[in-house]
C-alpha positions as CSV (number, residue, x, y, z in Angstrom):
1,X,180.0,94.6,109.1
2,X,178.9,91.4,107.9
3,X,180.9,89.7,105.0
4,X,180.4,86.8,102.3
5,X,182.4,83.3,102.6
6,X,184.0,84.6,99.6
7,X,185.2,87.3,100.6
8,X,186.6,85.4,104.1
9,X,188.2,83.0,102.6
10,X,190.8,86.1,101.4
11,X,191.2,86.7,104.7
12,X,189.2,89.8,105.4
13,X,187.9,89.2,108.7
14,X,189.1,91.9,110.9
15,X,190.2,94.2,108.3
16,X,189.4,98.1,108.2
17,X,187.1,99.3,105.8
18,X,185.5,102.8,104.4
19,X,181.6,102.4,103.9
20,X,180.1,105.4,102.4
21,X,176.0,106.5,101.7
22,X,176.7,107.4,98.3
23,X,172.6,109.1,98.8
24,X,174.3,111.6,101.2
25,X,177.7,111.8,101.0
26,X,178.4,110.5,105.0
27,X,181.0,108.0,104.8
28,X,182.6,106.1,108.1
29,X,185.3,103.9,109.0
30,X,184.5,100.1,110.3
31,X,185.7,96.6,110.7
32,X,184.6,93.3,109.3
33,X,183.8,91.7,112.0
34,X,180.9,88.7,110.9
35,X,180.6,85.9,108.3
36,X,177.7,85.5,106.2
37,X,176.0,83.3,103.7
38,X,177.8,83.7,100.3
39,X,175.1,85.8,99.0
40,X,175.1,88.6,102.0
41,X,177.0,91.3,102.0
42,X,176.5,94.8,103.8
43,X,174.8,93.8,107.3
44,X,176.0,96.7,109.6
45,X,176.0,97.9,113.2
46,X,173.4,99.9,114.7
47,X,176.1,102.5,115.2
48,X,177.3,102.5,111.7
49,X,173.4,102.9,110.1
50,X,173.5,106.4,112.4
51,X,176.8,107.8,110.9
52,X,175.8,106.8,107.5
53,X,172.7,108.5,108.0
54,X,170.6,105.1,107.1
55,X,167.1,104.0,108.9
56,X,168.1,101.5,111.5
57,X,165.4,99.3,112.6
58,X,166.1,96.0,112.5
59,X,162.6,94.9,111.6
60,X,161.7,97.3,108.8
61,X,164.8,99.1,107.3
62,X,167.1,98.3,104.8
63,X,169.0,100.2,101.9
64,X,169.0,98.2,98.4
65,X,171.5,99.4,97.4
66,X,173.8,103.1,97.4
67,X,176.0,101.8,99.7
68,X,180.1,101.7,98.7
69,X,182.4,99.4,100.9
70,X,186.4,99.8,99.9
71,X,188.1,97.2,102.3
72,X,191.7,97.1,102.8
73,X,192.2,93.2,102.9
74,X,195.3,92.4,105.2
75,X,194.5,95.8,107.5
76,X,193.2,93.5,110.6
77,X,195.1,95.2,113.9
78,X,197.8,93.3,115.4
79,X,196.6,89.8,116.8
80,X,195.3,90.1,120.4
81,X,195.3,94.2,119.7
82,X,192.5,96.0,121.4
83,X,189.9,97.1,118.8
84,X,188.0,100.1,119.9
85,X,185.1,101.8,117.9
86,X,188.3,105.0,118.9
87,X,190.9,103.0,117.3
88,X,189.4,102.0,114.0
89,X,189.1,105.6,112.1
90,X,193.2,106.4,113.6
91,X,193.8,102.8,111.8
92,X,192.1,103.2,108.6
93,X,192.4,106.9,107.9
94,X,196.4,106.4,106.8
95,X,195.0,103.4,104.5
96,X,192.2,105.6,103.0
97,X,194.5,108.3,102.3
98,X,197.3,105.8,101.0
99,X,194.6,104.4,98.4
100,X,193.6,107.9,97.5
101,X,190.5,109.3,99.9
102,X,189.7,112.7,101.2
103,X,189.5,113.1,104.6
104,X,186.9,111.8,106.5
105,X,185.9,114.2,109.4
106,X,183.9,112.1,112.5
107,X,181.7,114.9,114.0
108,X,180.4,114.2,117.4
109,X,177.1,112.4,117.9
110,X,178.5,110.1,115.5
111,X,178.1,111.4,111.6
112,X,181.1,111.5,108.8
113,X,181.0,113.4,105.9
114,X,183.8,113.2,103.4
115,X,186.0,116.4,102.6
């Protein structure tokens, strides 16, 4: 996921995250992982558009909007950790529940729905 300066200069670079398509209900674990321009916020993976169920072509899709992110600032792994696309919902999941989520179930061919 892309982030503001803003929002870098707290430190949030590397930290775990919950995005969820408030238009479906599919929500997904992720990582900030890219700094932006101060007014940007939301840029996501390919892979992240398909379990969020949102259009992913890079030349003519976007989402204004309906998109939630909850970022746990301070989260990043372990400096020099191995982050893995497979290590990132084991990491987040004991956050999400700490701050209060449901369950997110990852359901092969990569969509998430919240329970």
């Amino acid at each position: 996921m892309l982030i503001t300066a803003t929002v870098r200069s707290l430190g949030a670079r590397g930290d775990l995250a919950v995005v969820a398509n408030r238009a479906n209900g599919r929500s997904a674990y992720a990582i900030f992982a890219d700094v932006g321009p101060k007014s940007k916020i939301g840029e996501v993976s390919i892979a992240l558009t398909r379990q969020l169920g949102i259009p992913s072509n890079l030349r003519h899709d976007s989402m204004a909007g309906g998109v939630t992110y909850l970022v746990f600032l301070g989260s990043a792994l372990a400096p020099g950790a191995r982050t893995t696309t497979h290590r990132i919902p084991g990491a987040a999941a004991p956050l999400y529940r700490n701050w209060g989520g449901e369950k997110i179930e990852c359901v092969p061919g990569g969509a998430a729905k919240a329970n």
